[in-house]
C-alpha positions, 0 to 999 in steps of 0.5 A, a space after each residue: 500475517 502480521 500488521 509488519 508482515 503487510 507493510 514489508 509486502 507494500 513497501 517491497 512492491 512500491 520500491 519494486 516499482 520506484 526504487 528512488 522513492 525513500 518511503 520513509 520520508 513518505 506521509 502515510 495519508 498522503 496521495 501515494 501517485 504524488 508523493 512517490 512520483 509514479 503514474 497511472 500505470 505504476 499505480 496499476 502496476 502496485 495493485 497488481 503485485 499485491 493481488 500476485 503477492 499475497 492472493 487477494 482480489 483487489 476490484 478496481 472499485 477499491 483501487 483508491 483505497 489503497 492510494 496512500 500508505 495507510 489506506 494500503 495496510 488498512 485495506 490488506 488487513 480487511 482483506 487479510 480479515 485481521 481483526 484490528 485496524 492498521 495505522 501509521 506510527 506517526 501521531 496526531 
């Protein structure tokens, strides 16, 4: 699976859960709850479509790992045991 591949998985689930939200608008460090408005539940929600969807466990430790859009690809990459580290496009 690819660094693409991980974030077509993410962004399908997350508008699976808000499908208002425009994530391309979304700031990749930004906290995921805030910035597309969902609750605890939704959030619980996210974690469990990508333990169903792509077969990793995803322990309730490292749920905040994947609070923001870059912690997410990060985080499924170290599962996924990708070699390199997944960021944002965006610049700093």
């Amino acid at each position: 699976m690819s660094d693409v591949d991980i974030r077509k998985v993410v962004q399908e689930e997350l508008n699976n859960i808000a499908p208002e939200a425009d994530l391309a608008t979304v700031n990749p460090a930004a906290d995921l709850r805030e910035a597309i408005d969902i609750d605890s539940m939704d959030f619980l929600n996210f974690i469990i479509a990508i333990h169903h969807r792509l077969g990793i466990d995803i322990p309730e430790i490292d749920y905040p790992k994947l609070g923001t859009l870059d912690g997410a690809f990060a985080y499924i990459a170290a599962k996924l045991g990708l070699s390199k580290t997944i960021t944002s496009s965006s610049a700093t």
